[in-house]
C-alpha positions in Angstrom: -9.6 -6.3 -7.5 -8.9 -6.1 -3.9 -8.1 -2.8 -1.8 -4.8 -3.1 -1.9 -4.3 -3.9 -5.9 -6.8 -0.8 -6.4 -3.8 1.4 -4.2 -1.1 -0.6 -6.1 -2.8 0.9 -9.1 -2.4 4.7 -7.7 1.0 4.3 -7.5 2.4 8.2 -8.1 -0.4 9.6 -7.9 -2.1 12.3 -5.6 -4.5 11.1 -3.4 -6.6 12.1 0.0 -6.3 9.8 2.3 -9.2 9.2 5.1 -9.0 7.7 8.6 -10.9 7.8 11.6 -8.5 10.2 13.2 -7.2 12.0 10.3 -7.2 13.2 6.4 -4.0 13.6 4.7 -3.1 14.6 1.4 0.3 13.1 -0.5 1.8 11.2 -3.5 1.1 7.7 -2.8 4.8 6.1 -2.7 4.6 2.7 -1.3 1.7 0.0 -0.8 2.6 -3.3 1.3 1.0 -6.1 2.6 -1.0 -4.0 5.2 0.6 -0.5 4.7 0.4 2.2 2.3 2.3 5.3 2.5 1.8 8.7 1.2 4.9 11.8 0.3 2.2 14.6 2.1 3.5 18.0 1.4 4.8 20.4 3.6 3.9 23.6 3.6 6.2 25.5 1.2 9.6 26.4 1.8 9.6 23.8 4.2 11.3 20.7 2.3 10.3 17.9 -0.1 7.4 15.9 2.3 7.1 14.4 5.5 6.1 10.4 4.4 3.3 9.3 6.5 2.7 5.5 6.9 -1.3 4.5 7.1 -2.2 0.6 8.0 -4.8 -0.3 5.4 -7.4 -1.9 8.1 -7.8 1.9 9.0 -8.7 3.7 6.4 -11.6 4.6 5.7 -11.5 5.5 2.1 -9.1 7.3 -0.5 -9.5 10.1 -2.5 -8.0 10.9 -6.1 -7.3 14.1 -6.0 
């Protein structure tokens, strides 16, 4: 099982997402061919989530949290 059929396989669920630049928390909604992207939550009263759009060669490693 590659990277991307282990993401595949966290589809709906709640991860942390790590990168050199940043950590973001979010429902994983979507994994591509070299993207995955998260539903990261706002803070509250603020709307549903802001999706945020990570290329897979940069992450560093994911979190279920």
């Amino acid at each position: 099982m590659d990277f991307q059929e282990k993401l595949r396989s966290l589809l709906g669920e709640t991860i942390e997402v790590v990168t050199g630049l940043q950590v973001e928390t979010g429902v994983l909604i979507r994994v591509g061919e070299s993207t995955a992207t998260i539903l990261a939550a706002d803070a509250p009263g603020y709307g549903s989530g802001q999706p945020t759009t990570f290329q897979l060669d940069r992450i560093t490693y994911v979190r279920v949290v």
